[in-house]
Chimera marker file (.cmm) of the C-alpha trace (Angstrom):
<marker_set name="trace">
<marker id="1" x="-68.561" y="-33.430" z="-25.381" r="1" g="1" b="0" radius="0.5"/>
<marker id="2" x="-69.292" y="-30.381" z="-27.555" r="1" g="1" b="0" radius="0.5"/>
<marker id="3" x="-66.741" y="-28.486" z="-25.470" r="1" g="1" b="0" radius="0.5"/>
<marker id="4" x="-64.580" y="-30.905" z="-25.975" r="1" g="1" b="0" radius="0.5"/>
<marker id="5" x="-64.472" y="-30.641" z="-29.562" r="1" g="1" b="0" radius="0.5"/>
<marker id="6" x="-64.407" y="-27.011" z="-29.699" r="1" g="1" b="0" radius="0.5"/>
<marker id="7" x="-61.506" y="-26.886" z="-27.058" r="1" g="1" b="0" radius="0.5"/>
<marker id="8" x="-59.628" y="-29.125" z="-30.156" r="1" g="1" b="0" radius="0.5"/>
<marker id="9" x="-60.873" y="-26.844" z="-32.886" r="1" g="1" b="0" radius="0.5"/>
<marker id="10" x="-59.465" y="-23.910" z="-30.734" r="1" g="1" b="0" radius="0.5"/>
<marker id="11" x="-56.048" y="-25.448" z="-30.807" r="1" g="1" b="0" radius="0.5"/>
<marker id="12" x="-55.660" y="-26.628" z="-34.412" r="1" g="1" b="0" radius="0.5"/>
<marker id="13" x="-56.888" y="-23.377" z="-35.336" r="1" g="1" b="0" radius="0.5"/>
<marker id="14" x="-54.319" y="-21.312" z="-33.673" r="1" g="1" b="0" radius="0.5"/>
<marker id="15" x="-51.620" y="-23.965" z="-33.361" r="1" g="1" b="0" radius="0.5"/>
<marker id="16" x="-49.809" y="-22.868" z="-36.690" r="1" g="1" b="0" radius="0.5"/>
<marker id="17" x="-49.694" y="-19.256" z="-35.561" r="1" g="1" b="0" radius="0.5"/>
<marker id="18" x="-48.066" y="-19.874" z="-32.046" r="1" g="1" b="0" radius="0.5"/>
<marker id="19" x="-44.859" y="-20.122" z="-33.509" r="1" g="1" b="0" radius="0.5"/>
<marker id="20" x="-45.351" y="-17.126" z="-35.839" r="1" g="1" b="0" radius="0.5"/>
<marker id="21" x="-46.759" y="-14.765" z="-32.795" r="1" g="1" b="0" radius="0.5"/>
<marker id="22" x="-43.998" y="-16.231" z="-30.833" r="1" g="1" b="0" radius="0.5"/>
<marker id="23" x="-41.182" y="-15.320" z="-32.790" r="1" g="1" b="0" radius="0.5"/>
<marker id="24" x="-42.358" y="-11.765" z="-33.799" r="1" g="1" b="0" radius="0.5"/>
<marker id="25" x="-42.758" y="-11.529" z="-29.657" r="1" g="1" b="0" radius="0.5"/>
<marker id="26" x="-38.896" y="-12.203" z="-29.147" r="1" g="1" b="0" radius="0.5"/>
<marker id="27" x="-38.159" y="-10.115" z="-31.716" r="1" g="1" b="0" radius="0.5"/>
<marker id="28" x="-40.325" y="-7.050" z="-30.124" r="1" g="1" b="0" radius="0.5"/>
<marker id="29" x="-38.774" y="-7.219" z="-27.171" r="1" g="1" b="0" radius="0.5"/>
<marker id="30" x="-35.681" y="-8.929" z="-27.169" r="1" g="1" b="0" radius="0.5"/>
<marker id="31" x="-33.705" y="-8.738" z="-30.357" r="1" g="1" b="0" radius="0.5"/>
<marker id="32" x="-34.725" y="-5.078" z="-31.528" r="1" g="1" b="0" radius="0.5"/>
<marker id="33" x="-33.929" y="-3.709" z="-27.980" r="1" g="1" b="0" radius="0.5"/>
<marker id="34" x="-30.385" y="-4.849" z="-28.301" r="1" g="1" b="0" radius="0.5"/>
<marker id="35" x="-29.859" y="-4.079" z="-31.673" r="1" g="1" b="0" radius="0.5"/>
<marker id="36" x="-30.836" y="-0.517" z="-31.375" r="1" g="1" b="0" radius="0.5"/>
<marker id="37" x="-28.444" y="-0.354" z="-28.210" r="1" g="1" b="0" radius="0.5"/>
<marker id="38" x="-25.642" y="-0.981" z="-30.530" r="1" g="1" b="0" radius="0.5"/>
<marker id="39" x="-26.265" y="1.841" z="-32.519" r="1" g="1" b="0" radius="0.5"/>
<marker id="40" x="-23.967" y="4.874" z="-31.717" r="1" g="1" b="0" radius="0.5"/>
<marker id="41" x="-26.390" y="7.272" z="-32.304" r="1" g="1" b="0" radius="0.5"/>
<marker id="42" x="-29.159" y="5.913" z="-29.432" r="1" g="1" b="0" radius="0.5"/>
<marker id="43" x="-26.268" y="5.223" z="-26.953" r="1" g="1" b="0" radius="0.5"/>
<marker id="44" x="-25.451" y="9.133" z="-27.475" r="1" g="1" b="0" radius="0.5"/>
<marker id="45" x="-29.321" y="10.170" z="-26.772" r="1" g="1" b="0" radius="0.5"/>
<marker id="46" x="-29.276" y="7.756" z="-23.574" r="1" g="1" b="0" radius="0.5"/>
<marker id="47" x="-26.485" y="9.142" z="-22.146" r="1" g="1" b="0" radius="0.5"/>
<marker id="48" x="-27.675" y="12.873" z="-23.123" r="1" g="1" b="0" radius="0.5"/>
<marker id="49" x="-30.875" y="11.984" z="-21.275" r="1" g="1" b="0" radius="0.5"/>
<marker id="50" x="-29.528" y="10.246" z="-18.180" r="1" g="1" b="0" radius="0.5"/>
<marker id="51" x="-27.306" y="13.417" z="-17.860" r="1" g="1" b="0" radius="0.5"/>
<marker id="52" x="-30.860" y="15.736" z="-18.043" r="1" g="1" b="0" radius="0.5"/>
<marker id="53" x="-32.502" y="13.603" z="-15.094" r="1" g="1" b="0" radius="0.5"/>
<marker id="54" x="-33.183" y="16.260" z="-11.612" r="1" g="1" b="0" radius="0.5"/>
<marker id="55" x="-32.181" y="12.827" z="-9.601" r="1" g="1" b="0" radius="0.5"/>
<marker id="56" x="-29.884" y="10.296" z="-9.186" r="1" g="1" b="0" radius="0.5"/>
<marker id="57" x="-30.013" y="7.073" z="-9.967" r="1" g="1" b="0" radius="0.5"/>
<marker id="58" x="-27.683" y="4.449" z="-8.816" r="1" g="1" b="0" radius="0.5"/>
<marker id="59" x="-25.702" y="2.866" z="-11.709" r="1" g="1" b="0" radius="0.5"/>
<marker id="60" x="-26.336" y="5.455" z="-14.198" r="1" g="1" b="0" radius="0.5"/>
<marker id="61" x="-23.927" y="8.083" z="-13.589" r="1" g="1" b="0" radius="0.5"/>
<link id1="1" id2="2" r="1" g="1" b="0" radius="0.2"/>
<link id1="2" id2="3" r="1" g="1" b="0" radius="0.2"/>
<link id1="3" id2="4" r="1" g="1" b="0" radius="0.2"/>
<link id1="4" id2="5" r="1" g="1" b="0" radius="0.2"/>
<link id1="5" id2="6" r="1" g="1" b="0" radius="0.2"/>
<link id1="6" id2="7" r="1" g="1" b="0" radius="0.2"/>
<link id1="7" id2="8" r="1" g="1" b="0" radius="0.2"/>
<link id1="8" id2="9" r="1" g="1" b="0" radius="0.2"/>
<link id1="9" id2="10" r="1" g="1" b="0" radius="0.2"/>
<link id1="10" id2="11" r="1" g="1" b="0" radius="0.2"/>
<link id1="11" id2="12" r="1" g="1" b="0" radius="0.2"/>
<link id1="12" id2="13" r="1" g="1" b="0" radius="0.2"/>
<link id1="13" id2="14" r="1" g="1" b="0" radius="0.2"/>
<link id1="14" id2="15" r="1" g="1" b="0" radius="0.2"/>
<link id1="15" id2="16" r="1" g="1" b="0" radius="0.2"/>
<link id1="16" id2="17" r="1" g="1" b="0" radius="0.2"/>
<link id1="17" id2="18" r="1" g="1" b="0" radius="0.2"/>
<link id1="18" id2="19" r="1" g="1" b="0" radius="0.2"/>
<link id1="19" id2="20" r="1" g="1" b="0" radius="0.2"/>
<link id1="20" id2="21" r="1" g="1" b="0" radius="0.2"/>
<link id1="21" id2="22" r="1" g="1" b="0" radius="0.2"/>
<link id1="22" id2="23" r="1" g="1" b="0" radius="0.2"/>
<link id1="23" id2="24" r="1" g="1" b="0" radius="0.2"/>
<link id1="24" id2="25" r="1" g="1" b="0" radius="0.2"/>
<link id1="25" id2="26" r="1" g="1" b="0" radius="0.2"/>
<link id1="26" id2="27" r="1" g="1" b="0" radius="0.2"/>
<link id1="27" id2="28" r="1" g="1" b="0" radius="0.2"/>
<link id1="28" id2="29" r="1" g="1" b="0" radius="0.2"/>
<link id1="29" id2="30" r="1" g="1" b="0" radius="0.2"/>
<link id1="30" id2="31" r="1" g="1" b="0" radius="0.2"/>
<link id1="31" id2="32" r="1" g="1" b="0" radius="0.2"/>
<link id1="32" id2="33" r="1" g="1" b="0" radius="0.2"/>
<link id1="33" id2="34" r="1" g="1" b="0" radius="0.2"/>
<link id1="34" id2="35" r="1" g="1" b="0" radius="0.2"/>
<link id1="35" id2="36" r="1" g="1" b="0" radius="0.2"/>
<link id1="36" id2="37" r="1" g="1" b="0" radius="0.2"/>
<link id1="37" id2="38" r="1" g="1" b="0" radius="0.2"/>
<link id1="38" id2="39" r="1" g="1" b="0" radius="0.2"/>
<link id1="39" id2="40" r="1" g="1" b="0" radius="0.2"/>
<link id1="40" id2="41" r="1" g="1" b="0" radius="0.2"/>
<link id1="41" id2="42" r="1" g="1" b="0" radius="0.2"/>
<link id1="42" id2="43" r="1" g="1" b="0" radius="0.2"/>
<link id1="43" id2="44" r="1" g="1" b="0" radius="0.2"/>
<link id1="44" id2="45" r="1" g="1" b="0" radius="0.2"/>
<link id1="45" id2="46" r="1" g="1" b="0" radius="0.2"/>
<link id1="46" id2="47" r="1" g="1" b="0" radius="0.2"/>
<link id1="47" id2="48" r="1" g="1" b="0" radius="0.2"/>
<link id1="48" id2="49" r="1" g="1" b="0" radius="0.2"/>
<link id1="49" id2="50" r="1" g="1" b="0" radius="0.2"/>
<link id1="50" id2="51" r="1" g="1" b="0" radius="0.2"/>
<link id1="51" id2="52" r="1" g="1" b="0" radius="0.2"/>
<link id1="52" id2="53" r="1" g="1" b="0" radius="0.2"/>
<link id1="53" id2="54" r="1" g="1" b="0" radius="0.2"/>
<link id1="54" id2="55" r="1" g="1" b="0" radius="0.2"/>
<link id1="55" id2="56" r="1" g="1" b="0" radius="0.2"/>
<link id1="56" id2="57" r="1" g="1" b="0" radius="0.2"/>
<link id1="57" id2="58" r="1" g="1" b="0" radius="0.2"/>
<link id1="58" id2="59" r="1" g="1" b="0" radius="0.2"/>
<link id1="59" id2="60" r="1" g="1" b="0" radius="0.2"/>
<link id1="60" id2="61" r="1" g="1" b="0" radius="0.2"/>
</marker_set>
């Protein structure tokens, strides 16, 4: 029964973060990943780099 109640405790406590933590993960690795592919200057380094690779990959160039 203790378990229980700590199991609850464990939720509530961390229940009004999930949305917070789960927000700032989308943003991580969704939103500011595209955004910074929009930007001229990073699409001009990504090509520059692709272009400096010793192989080939398929798609690339």
């Amino acid at each position: 029964m203790a378990e229980e109640k700590e199991q609850k405790s464990f939720l509530k406590k961390f229940g009004k973060w999930a949305p917070i933590i789960g927000g700032a993960w989308i943003v991580l690795n969704i939103v500011l990943p595209l955004a910074l592919l929009r930007i001229p200057a990073v699409q001009n380094f990504l090509v520059s780099l692709g272009d400096k690779l010793p192989f080939d990959i398929p798609g690339i160039g």
